[in-house]
C-alpha positions as CSV (number, residue, x, y, z in Angstrom):
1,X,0.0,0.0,0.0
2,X,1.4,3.6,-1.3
3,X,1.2,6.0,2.4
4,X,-1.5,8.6,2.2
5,X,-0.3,11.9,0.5
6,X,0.0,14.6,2.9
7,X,-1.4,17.1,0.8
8,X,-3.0,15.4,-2.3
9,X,-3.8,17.8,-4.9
10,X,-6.3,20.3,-4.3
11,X,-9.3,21.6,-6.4
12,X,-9.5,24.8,-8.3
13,X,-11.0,27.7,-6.2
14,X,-14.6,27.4,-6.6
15,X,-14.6,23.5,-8.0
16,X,-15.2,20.6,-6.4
17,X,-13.5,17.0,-7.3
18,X,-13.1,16.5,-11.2
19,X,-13.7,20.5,-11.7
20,X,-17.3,20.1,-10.4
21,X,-18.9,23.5,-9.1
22,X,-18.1,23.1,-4.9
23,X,-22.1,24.9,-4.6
24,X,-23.0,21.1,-6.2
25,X,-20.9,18.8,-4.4
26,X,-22.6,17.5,-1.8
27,X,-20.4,16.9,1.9
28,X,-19.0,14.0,2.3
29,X,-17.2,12.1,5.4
30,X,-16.3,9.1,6.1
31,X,-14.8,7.0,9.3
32,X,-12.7,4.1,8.8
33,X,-11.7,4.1,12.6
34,X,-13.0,1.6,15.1
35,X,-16.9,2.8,13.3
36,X,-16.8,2.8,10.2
37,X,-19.6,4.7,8.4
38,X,-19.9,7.4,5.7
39,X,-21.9,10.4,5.0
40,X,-23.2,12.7,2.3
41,X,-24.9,16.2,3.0
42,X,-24.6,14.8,7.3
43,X,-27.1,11.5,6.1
44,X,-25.8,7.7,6.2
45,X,-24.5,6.6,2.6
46,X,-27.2,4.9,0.4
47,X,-24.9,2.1,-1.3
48,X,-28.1,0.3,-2.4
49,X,-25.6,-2.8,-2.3
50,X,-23.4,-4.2,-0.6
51,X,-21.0,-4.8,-3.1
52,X,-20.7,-0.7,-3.7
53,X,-19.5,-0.6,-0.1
54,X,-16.9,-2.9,-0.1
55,X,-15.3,-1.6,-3.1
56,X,-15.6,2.1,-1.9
57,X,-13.4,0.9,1.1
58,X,-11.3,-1.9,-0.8
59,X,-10.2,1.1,-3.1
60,X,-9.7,3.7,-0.2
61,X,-7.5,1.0,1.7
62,X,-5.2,1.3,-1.9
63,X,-4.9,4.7,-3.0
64,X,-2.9,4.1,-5.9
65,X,-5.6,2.0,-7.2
66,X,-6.4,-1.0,-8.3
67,X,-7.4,-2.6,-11.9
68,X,-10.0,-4.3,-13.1
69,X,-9.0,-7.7,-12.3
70,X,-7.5,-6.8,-9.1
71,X,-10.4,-5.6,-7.8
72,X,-12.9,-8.7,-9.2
73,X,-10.5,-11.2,-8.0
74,X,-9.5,-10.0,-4.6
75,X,-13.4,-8.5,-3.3
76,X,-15.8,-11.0,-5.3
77,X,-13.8,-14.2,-6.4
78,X,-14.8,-13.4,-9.7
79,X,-12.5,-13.8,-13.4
80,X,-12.7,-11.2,-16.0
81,X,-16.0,-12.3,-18.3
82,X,-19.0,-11.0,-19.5
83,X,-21.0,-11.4,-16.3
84,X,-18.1,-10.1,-13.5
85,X,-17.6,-7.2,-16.5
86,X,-21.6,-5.9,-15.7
87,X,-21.0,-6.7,-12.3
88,X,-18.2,-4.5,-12.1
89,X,-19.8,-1.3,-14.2
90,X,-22.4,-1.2,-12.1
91,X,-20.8,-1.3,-9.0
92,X,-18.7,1.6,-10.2
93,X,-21.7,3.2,-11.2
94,X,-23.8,3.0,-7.8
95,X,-20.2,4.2,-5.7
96,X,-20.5,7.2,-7.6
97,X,-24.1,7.7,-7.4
98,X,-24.1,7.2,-3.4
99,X,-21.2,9.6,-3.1
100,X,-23.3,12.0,-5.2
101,X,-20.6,13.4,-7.9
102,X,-19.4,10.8,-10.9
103,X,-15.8,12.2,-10.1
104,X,-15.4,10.2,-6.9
105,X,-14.3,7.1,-8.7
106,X,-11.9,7.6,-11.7
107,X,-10.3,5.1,-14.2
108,X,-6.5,5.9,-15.4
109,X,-4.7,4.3,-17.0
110,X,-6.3,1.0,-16.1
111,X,-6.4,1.6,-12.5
112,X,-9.0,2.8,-10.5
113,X,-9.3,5.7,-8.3
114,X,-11.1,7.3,-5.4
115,X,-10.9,10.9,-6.0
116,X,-7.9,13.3,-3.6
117,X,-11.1,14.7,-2.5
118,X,-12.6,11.6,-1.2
119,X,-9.5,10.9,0.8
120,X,-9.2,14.2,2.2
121,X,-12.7,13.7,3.4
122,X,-12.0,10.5,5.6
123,X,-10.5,10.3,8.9
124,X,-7.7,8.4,7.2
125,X,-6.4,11.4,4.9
126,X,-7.0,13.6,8.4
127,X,-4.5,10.8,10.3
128,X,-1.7,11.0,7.8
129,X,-2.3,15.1,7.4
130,X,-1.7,15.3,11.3
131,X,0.9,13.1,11.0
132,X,2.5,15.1,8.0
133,X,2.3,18.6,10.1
134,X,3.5,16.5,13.1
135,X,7.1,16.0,11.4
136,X,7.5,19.4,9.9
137,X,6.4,21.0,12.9
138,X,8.5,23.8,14.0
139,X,8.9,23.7,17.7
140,X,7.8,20.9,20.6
141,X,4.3,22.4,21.1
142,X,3.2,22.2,17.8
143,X,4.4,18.9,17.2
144,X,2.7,17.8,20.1
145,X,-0.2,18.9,19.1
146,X,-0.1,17.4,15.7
147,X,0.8,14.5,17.3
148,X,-2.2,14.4,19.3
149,X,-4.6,15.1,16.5
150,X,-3.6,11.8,15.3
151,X,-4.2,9.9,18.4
152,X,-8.2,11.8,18.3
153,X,-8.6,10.2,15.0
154,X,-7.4,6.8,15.6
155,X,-10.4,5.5,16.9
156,X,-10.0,2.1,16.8
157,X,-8.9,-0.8,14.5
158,X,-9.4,0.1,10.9
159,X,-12.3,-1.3,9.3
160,X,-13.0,-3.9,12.1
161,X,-16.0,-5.1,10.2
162,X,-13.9,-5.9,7.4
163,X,-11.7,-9.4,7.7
164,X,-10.7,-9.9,4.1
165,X,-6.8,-10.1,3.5
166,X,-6.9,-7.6,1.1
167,X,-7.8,-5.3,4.3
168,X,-4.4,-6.3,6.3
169,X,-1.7,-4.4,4.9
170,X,-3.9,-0.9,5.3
171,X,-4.9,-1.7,8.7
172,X,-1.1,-2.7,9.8
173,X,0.2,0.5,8.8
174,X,-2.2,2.8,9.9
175,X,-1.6,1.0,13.1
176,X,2.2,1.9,13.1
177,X,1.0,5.5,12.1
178,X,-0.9,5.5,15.5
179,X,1.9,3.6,17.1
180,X,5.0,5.7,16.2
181,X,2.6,9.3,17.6
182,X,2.3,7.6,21.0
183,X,5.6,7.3,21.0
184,X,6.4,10.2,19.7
185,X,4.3,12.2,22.3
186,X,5.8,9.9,25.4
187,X,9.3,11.7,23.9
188,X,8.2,14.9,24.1
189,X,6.5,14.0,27.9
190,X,10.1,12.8,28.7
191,X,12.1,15.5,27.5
192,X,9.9,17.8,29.7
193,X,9.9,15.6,32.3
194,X,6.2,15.0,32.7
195,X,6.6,11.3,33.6
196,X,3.1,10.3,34.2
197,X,1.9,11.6,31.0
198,X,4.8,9.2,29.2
199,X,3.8,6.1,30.5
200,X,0.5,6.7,29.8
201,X,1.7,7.4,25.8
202,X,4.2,4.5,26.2
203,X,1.7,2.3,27.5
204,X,-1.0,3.0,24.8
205,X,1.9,1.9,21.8
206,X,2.7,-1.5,23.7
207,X,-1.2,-2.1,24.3
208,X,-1.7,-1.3,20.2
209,X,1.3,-3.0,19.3
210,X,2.8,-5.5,22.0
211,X,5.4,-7.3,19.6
212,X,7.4,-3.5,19.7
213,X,11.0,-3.9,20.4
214,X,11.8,-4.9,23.4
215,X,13.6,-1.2,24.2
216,X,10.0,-0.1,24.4
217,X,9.2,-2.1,26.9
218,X,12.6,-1.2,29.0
219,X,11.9,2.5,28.7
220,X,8.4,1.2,30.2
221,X,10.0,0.4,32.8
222,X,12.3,2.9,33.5
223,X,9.2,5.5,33.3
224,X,7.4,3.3,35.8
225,X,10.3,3.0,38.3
226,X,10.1,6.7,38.4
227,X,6.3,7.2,38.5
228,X,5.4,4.4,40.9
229,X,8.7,3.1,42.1
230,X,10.4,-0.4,41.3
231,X,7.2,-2.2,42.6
232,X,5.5,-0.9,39.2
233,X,8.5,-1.5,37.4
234,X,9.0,-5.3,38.6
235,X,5.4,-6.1,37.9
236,X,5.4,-4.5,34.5
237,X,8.2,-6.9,33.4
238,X,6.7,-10.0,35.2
239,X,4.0,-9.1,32.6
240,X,6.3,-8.8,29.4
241,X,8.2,-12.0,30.9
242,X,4.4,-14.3,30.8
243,X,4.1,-12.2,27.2
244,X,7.0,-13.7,26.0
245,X,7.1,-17.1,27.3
246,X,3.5,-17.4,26.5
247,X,3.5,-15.8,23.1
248,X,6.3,-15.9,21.6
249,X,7.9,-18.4,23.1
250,X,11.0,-16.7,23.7
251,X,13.4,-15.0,26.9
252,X,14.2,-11.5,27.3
253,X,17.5,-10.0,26.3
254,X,20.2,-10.1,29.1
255,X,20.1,-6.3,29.2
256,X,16.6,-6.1,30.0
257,X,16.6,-8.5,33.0
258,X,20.0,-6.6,33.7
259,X,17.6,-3.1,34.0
260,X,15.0,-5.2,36.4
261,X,17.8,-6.4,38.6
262,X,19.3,-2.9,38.7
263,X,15.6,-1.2,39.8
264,X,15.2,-4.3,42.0
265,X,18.0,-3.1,43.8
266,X,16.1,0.5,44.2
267,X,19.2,2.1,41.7
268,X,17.6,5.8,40.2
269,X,17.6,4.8,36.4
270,X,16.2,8.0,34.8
271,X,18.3,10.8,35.7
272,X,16.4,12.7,33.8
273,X,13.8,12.6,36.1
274,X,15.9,12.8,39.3
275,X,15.0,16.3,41.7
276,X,12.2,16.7,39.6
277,X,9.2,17.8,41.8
278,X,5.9,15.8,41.7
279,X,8.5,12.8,39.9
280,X,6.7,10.3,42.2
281,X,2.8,12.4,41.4
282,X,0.2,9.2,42.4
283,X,0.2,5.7,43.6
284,X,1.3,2.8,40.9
285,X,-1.9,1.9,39.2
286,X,-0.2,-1.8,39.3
287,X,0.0,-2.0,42.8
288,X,-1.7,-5.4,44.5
289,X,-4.3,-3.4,46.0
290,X,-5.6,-2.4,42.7
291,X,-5.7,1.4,43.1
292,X,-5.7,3.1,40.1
293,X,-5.8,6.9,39.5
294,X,-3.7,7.5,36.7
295,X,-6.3,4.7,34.6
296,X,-3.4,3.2,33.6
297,X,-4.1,-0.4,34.6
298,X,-6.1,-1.5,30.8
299,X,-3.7,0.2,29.3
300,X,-0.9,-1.6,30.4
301,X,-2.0,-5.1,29.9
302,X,-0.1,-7.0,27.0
303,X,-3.0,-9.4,26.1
């Protein structure tokens, strides 16, 4: 799958998508995010069948496009013939009807198209746009708040509804898209020492994407030691220790049993945060007696 463009190309002034007057182009938006669901002038999209549906998505999952063949082979089953060919025409025909302009699916060059517009219209062209101004950002704040934008879209899975194959490779990196702002944000947390705040961004990545490298999971920990001490530290790698053994089968690395020996021991790891007031803010949210405030307890757990 080719990434979202940050800025795709954008209409004339006064013109909608395909040079259609913007007064006649009806609103459109469309979630992809944990509810998937479209609209046209703020009413549910009629797709009159399914079929329309599933190839509005299938294409907007592969903005590149698709051809013919692709498309009838990988959605339906289906081999180029007579029968697939109608099939196909006028599933093309009632996408562009529900979106309400015939410029919202385009053929070129034997590949077909949602329109820029259509993208920009979905909370996946507002996810990679965020993420665009996030990394050109001029200072901290405003990266922050890109980043953050980002994390407001992301919803949920992408297209839950949707377990087809041809869905995976879309979903997997809008994932890492989501993935690599939490991290991102529990950077900026760190640099200015707001600790809490880091595991909570930390955590979030490892709960979306537990098979991270394993550095991930020992900066976890070193956030944790300093939030709720080596208590909340120890029990966060008891957890990635049963995640690995039961998962993966597999040990951790001798330097991250090194780092749980060494906060075992009470040693300050972060000296970042050392002499920072309010390092130590609440109570671990992993501690036996199950309390809780930062609401980081779901967050943290692997599987």
């Amino acid at each position: 799958m080719t990434a979202i463009p940050p800025a795709a190309t954008a209409p004339r002034p006064g013109e909608g998508p395909a040079g259609q007057p913007a007064a006649l182009r009806p609103s459109l938006s469309v979630r992809t995010f944990g509810h998937p669901g479209a609209e046209v002038g703020g009413r549910p999209v009629q797709w009159h069948a399914a079929s329309a549906q599933d190839l509005f998505f299938y294409l907007l999952s592969f903005p590149e496009g698709r051809t013919r063949s692709e498309i009838l082979e990988n959605l339906w089953g289906l081999e180029a013939g007579p029968a697939s060919s109608n099939r196909f025409r006028v599933t093309v025909h009632r996408v562009r009807t529900a979106l309400g302009f015939p410029g919202a699916l385009t053929e070129k060059y034997g590949r077909y198209h949602l329109a820029p517009a259509v993208i920009r219209a979905s909370d996946v062209g507002e996810l990679y746009r965020a993420l665009h101004l996030a990394e050109h950002a001029a200072t901290p704040p405003e990266r922050l708040q890109a980043y953050r934008r980002v994390l407001e879209v992301y919803r949920g899975e992408y297209l839950p509804q949707v377990r087809a194959e041809w869905v995976r490779e879309a979903r997997e990196e809008h994932r890492a898209a989501y993935v690599h702002a939490c991290l991102e944000i529990s950077a900026l947390h760190c640099e200015a020492a707001e600790c809490a705040a880091a595991v909570t961004d930390l955590a979030r990545a490892l709960r979306a994407d537990p098979y991270l490298g394993e550095n991930h999971h020992q900066r976890l920990m070193t956030c944790l030691s300093v939030v709720g001490g080596p208590y909340a530290a120890t029990e966060h790698y008891r957890r990635f220790l049963r995640f690995l053994r039961d998962d993966l089968g597999d040990t951790p690395m001798p330097e991250t049993v090194a780092l749980a020996g060494r906060i075992k021991a009470g040693e300050h790891i972060c000296t970042r945060a050392q002499g920072v007031p309010g390092a130590h803010p609440h109570p671990c949210p992993l501690l036996a007696e199950g309390r809780c405030p930062a609401g980081l307890r779901d967050l943290l757990q692997l599987n």
